[in-house]
N, C-alpha and C positions, 0 to 999 in steps of 0.2 A: 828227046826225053832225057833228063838229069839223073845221072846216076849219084853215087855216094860220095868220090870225090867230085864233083862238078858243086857239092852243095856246099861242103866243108870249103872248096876254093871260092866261093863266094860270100862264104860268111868270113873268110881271113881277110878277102878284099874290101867287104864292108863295114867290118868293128872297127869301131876309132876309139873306143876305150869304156870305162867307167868312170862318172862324172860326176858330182852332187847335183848340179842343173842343167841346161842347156847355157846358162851364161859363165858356169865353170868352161864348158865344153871353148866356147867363143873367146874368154880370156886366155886359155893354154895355143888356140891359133892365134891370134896376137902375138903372143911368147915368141912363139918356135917360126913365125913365118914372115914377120915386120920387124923393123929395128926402128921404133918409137921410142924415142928419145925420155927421160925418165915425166919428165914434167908434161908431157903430152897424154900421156896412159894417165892420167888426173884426168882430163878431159875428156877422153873417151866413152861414146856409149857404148858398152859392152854388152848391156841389153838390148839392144836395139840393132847391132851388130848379130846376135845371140836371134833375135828374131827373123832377119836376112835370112842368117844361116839356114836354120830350119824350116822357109817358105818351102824347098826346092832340093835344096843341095843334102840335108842330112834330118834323121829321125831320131828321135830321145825318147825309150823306153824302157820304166823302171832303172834308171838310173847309167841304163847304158846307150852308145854313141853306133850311131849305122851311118855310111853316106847312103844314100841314093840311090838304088842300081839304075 
């Protein structure tokens, strides 16, 4: 059974933040976790990357970013 911190250590483990969309969310990992060359990030699907994402790995609600337990 989950007590009070077991619940707050799982919501620290799963917020990734506030976002405008789920394709915000998909652009800032780009950012922070690839080193795409300027002219490349032109081509990129970030929608479609932004849909990946969120099959599995993470959830978007009301604005905010969960992974996945």
């Amino acid at each position: 059974e989950e007590d009070a911190d077991d619940l707050v250590r799982d919501f620290q483990d799963e917020y990734q933040g506030q976002y405008n969309d789920e394709e915000d969310f998909a652009y800032e990992i780009i950012e922070e976790c690839y080193e795409l060359p300027d002219f490349a990030k032109t081509y990129f699907d970030y929608e479609k990357f932004a849909r990946d994402l969120f099959m599995c790995d993470y959830w978007f609600d009301d604005g905010f970013v969960f992974r996945a337990a």
